[in-house]
Each structure stands twice: as structure tokens, then as C-alpha cells.
C-alpha distance (Angstrom), angle and dihedral (degrees) to the residues before:
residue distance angle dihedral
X1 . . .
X2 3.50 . .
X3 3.93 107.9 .
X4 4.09 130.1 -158.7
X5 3.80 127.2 -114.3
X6 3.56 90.7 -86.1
X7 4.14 93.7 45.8
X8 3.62 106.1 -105.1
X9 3.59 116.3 139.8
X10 3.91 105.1 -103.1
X11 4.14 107.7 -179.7
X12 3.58 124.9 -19.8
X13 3.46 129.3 -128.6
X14 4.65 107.1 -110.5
X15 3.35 103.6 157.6
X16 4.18 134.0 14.9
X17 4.11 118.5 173.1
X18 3.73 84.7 175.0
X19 3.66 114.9 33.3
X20 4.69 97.5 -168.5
X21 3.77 103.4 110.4
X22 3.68 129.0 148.1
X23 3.78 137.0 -141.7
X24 3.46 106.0 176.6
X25 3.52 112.5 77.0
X26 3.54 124.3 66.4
X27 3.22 125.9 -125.3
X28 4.30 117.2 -67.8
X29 3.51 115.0 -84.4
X30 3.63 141.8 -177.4
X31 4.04 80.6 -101.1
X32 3.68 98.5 39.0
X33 4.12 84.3 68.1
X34 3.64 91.4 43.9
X35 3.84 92.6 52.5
X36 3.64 107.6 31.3
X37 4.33 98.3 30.5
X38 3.70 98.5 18.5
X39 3.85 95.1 -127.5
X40 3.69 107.0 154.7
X41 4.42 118.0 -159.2
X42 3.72 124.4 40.1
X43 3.87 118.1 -35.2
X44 3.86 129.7 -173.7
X45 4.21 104.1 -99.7
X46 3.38 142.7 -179.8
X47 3.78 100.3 -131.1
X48 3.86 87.2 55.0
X49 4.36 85.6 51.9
X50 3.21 91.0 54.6
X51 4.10 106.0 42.5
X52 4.24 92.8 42.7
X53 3.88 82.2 53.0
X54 4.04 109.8 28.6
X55 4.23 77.7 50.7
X56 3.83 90.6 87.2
X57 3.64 91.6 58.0
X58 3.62 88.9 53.3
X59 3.51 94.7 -103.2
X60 3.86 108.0 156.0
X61 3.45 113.9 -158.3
X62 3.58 111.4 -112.9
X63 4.06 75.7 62.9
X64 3.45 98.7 77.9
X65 3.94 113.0 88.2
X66 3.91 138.7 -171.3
X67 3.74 103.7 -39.8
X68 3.93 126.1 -138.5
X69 3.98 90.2 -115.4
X70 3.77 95.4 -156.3
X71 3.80 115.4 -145.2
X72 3.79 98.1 13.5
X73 3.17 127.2 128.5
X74 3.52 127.5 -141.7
X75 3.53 127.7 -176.7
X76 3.79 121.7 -160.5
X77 4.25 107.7 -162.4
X78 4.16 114.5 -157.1
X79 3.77 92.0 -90.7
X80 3.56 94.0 62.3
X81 3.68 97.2 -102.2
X82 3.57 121.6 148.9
X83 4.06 118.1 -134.6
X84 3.81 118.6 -168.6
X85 4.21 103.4 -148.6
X86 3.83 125.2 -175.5
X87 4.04 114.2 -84.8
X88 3.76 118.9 -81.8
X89 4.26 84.9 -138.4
X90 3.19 134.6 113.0
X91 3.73 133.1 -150.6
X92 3.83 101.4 -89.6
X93 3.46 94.9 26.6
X94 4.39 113.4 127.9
X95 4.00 141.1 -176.5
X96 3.44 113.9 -151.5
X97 3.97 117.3 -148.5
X98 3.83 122.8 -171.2
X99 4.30 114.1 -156.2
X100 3.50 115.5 -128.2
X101 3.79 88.7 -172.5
X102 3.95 145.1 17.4
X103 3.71 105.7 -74.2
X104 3.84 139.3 166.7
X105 3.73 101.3 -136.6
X106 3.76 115.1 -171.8
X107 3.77 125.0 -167.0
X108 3.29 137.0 -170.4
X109 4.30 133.0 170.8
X110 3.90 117.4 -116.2
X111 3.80 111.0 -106.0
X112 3.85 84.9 -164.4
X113 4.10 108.8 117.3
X114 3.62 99.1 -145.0
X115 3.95 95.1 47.6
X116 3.69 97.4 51.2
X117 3.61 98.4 29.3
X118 4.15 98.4 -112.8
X119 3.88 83.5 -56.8
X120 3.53 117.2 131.5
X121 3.82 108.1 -178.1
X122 3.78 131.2 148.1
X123 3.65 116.0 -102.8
X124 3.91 123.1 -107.3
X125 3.94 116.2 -141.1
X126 3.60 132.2 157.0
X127 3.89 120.8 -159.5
X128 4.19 110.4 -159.6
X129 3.74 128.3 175.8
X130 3.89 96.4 -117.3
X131 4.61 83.9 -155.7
X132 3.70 81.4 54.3
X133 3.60 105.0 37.3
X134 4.24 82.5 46.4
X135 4.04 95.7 47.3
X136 4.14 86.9 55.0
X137 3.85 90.9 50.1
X138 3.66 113.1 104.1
């Protein structure tokens, strides 16, 4: 169960082919590539995805917290040093997450090479209303 900052359950975890995620970095930023890949000027990010879009909810911002970076994987070495290593997916590969509440979810793909392998693909998703998905079954 993944919970909010104020411990309500959020979405629950239903399905996982791969089981690698990460929690503990935030979302890309201009000065996530200057820190972690030393890439100085502007740079496609996620954080910036997600505030120009999340905006229209009336998101500010400073809103937006550490993001459950699905797929990536983070490696944390003795010293404390984090390592960002190619994903452990493969192409067909899914998590399945059931809400337990109204949300706005955003999502973006990471435009960082070494988390997404030099791939930059669109992301697949599928949203289904689980009472209407269950009232069709036979």
C-alpha cells in the first residue's frame, strides 16, 4: 500500500512483474542532471512534466513530492552513495495499482540516459473502473 503524507492509503500495490522501484529521488530536475550527470543548460525532466501539467489542477510546484519512480533502479552502495543502474524491465512487463481514493496521478517517462537505458519511449497505461470492469465479468 503506498500511503500519503498524512497516512491514508493512496493505491495499492495488485500486480508487480518486476518488483525494482525507487522512492528516494525526487522527481528529475534541471538540477538533478547537473548534480547526478553533470549536464549543465536546460534538459527535458520529469519534475518540469509533471508541474506544466499537474498546474491545471492547481498543483503549485513546491506541491509535488518524492515520486514512486516505477521501474528505476536505484542502487544505494555502503557509503551511502546513490547509483542510478539501467531498469530490470522488459518490454511487456506491467504493475498494476488499484486507487483506494480520488487522486490526480501524473506521469511522466525519465529522459535520464542511464535510468531508461538511452530509450526514450512513451509510456503505456491503462486506467479501468475496477466496479465497471467487475459488473461486465461473467
Amino acid at each position: 500500500v503506498l500511503y500519503s503524507n498524512r497516512s491514508r492509503p493512496m493505491l495499492t500495490i495488485v500486480a508487480d512483474d518486476v518488483g525494482r522501484h525507487d522512492f528516494l529521488l525526487t522527481p528529475c530536475s534541471r538540477e538533478t542532471f547537473e548534480i547526478l550527470y553533470k549536464n549543465s543548460g536546460p534538459h527535458p525532466s520529469c519534475f518540469e512534466n509533471l508541474w506544466r501539467n499537474l498546474g491545471e489542477f492547481g498543483i503549485a510546484p513546491d506541491a509535488i513530492p518524492t515520486t514512486f519512480n516505477i521501474f528505476m533502479n536505484v542502487e544505494i552502495a555502503r557509503a551511502g552513495a546513490l547509483t542510478i543502474l539501467p531498469p530490470l524491465s522488459k518490454a511487456g512487463e506491467s504493475i498494476t495499482l488499484r486507487a483506494e481514493t480520488d487522486l490526480i496521478v501524473g506521469l511522466t517517462a525519465c529522459s535520464a540516459e542511464m535510468s531508461n537505458n538511452g530509450s526514450f519511449k512513451p509510456i503505456g497505461y491503462e486506467i479501468s473502473d475496477a466496479q465497471e470492469s467487475s459488473a461486465r465479468a461473467p
